[in-house]
C-alpha positions in Angstrom: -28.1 -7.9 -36.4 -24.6 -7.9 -37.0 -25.5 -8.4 -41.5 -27.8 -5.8 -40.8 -26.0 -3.3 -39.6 -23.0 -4.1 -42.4 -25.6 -4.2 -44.9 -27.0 -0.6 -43.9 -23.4 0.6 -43.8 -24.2 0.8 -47.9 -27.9 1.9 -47.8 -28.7 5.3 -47.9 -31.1 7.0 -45.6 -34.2 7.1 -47.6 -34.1 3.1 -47.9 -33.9 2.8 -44.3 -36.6 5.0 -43.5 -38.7 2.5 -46.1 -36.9 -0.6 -44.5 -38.1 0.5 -41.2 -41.5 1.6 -41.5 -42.0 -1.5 -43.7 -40.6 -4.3 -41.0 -42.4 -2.3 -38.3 -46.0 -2.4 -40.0 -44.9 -6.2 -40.7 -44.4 -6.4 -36.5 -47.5 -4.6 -35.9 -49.7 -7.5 -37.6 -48.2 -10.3 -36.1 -47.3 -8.6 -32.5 -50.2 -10.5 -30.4 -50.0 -10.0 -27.1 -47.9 -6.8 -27.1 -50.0 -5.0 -29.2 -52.2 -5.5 -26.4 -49.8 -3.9 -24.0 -49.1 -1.0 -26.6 -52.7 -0.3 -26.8 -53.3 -0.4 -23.0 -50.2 2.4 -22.5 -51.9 4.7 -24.8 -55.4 4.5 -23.2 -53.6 5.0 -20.0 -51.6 8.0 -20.8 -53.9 9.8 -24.0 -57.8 8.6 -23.0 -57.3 6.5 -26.2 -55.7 4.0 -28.8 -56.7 4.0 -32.4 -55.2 0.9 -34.2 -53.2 3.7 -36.2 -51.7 5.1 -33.2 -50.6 1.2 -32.0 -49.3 0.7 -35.8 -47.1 4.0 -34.9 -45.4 3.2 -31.9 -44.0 -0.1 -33.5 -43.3 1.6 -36.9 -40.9 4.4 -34.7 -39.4 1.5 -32.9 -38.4 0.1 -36.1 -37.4 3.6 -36.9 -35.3 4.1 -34.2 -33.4 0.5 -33.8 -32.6 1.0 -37.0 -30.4 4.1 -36.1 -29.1 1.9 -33.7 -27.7 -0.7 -35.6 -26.2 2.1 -37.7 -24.4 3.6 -34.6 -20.8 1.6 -35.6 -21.1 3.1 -39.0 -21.4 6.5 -37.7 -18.9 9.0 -37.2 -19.3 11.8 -34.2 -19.7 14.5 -36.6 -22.7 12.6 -38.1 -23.8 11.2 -34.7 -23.6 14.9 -33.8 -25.8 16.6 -36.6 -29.0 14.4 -36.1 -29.2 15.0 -32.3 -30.7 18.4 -31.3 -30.6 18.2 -27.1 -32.3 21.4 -24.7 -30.9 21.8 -21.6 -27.7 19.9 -22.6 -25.8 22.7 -20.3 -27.7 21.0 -16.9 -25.1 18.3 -17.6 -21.9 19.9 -17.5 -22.7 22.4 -14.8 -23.9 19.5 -12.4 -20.6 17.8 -13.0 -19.1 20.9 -12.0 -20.1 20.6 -8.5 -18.4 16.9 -8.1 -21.1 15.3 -7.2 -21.4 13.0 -10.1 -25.3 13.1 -12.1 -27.6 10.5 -12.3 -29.4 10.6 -15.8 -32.9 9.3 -15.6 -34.7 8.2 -18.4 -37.7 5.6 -20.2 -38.4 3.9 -22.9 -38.8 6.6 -24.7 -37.1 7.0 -28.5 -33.8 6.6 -28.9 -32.6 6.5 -25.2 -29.9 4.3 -26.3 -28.7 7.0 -28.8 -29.1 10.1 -26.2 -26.1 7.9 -24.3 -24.0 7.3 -27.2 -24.0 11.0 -28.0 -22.8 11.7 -24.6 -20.4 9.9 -24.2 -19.2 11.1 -27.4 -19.1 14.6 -26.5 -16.8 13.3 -23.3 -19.2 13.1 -20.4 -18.1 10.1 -18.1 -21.0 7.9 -18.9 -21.9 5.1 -17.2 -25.4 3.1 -18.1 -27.1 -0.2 -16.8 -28.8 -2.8 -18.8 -30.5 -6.1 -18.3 -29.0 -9.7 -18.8 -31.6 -11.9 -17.9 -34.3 -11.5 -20.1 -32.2 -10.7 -23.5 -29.5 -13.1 -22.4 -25.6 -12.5 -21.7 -25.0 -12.8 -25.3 -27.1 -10.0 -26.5 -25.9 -7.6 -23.9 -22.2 -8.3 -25.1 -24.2 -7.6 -28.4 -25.4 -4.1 -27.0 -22.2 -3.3 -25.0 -20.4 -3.0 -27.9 -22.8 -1.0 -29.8 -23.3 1.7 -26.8 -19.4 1.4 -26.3 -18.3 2.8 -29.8 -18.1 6.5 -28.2 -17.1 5.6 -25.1 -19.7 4.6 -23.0 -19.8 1.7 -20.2 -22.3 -0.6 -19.9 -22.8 -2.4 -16.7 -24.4 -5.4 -15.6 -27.9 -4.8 -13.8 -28.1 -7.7 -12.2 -24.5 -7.9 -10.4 -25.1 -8.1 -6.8 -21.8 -5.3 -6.6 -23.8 -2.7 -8.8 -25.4 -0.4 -5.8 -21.9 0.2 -4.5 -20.2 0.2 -8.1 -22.8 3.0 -9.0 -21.8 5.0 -5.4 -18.3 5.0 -6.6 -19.0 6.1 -9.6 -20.8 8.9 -8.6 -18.3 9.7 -5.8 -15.8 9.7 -8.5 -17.8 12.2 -10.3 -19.4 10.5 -13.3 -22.9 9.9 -15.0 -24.8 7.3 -14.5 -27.6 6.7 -16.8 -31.0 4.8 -14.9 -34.3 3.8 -16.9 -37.3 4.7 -14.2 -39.9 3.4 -16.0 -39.8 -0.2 -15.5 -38.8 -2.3 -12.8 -37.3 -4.9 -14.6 -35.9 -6.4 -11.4 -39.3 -6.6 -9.5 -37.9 -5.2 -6.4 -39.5 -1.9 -6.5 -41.7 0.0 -4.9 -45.7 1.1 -5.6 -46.5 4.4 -7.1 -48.7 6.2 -8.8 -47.9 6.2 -12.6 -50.0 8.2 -14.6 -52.8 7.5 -11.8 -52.2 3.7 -11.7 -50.2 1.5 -9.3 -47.4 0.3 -10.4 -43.8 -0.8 -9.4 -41.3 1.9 -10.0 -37.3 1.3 -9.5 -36.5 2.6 -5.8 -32.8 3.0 -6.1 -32.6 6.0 -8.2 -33.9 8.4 -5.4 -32.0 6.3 -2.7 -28.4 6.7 -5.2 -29.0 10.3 -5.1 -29.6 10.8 -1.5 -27.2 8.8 -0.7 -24.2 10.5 -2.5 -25.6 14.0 -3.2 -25.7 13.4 -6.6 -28.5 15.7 -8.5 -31.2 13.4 -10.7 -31.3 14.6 -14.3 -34.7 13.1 -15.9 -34.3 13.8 -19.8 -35.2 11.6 -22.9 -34.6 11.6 -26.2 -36.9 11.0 -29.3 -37.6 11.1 -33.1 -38.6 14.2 -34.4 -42.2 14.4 -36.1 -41.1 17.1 -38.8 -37.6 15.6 -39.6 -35.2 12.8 -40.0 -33.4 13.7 -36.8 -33.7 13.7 -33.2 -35.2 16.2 -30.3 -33.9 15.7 -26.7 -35.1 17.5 -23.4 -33.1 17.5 -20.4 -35.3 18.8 -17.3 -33.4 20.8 -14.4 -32.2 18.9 -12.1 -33.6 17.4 -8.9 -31.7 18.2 -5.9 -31.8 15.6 -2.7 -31.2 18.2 0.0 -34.4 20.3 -1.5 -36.9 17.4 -0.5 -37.8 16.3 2.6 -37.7 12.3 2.2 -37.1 9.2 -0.6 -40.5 9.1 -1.1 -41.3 12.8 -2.3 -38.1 13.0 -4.4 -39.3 9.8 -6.3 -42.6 11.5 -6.9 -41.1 14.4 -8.7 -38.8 12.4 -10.5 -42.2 10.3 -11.8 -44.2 13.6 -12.7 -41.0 14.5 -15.0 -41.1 11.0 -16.4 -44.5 11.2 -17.3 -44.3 14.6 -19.1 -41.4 13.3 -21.1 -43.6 10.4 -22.0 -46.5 12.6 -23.0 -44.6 14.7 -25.1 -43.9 11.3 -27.2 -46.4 9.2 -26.2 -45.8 7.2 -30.2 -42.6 6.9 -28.7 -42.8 4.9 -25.6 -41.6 1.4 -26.5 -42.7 -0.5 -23.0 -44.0 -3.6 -24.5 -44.4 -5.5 -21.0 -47.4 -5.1 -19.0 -46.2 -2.6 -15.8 -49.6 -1.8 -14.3 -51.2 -4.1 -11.6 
């Protein structure tokens, strides 16, 4: 990864774009058992899965990891013209209050990206990531890369994280939580896109806990262009719901409209329906 992104460093962008779409057709043939997966997602959120719609979803993975292992080559100016994000101003105004935000998001494009970007503009950004299915090493890998504009990556397994993300958000910063998976298998059972599954519980507790509004936005290659289209929904307030349970709802029915807006986009290769 590390060659890679060195030898993209002299690559220009049309060569990536081949790069990409070539390795991800490549992944596509040999993908087994998470083509499966792929093509159970779409069924569950289009009705569907043509074998050209599966092909897609690992081609724009491709696409997008490829930005990603650009990022330390990147400058803000650059980082700044292929991001276009809507309701960016939710962000700011919310930190306004003190409160701290809590950014939700999925595996939807280039989530990775929409936090790099922030954190590059100045927001206090805080995100979580996994260490025990990619290993220690690779999340040292992917601190660094989500660090180069200032970002902080924390550990999501660390027993001191709940109360490391309460000060944080006491201290008024952004935290950044993926809802989409529970990685951690500690969640609890919704319904996701009319199917059980296990959906992260924390995020609506965090929020009710400290006050701080949920933010559910996402981030995703455009169709028409080169670039990127982001979407930040208005924020969900705590004090306008009447328990855990209904906030988390709404915080799934925006999760699941971001999702459909990209559905070539959602890179959840791990089965998440029982």
């Amino acid at each position: 990864m590390l060659f890679t992104t060195q030898f993209l460093r002299f690559t220009p962008d049309w060569f990536r774009e081949f790069l990409a779409r070539a390795s991800g057709t490549l992944w596509f043939y040999f993908a087994g058992e998470r083509k499966k997966v792929i093509r159970e997602n779409l069924i569950t959120v289009l009705g569907k899965a043509e074998e050209k719609d599966v092909k897609k979803v690992f081609i724009n993975f491709m696409r997008v990891y490829g930005d990603i292992l650009n990022v330390p080559n990147m400058s803000k100016a650059y980082m700044n013209s292929m991001i276009k994000l809507e309701g960016e101003h939710f962000i700011g105004e919310e930190l306004d209050r003190g409160k701290g935000a809590i950014i939700v998001s999925c595996h939807v494009g280039g989530m990775e990206l929409a936090g790099i970007y922030l954190a590059g503009l100045g927001f206090p950004l805080y995100s979580v990531a996994e260490t025990k299915g990619p290993g220690v090493d690779f999340f040292k890998f992917y601190k660094h890369y989500r660090g180069h504009f200032g970002s902080k990556l924390l550990p999501l397994e660390s027993r001191k994280l709940p109360f490391r993300l309460i000060k944080l958000l006491k201290d008024n910063k952004m935290i950044v939580l993926i809802g989409d998976r529970d990685i951690l298998n500690s969640g609890v059972e919704c319904e996701f896109f009319g199917r059980k599954a296990s959906i992260p519980k924390g995020i609506a507790f965090l929020s009710r806990k400290t006050g701080a509004p949920i933010l559910v936005g996402l981030l995703a290659l455009d169709p028409n262009s080169p670039r990127y289209l982001g979407k930040v929904f208005k924020p969900v307030y705590p004090e306008d719901f009447g328990s855990t349970n209904e906030m988390r709802k709404e915080v799934i029915r925006l999760l699941e409209e971001g999702i459909r807006m990209y559905p070539f986009q959602w890179f959840v290769f791990q089965r998440i329906w029982k």
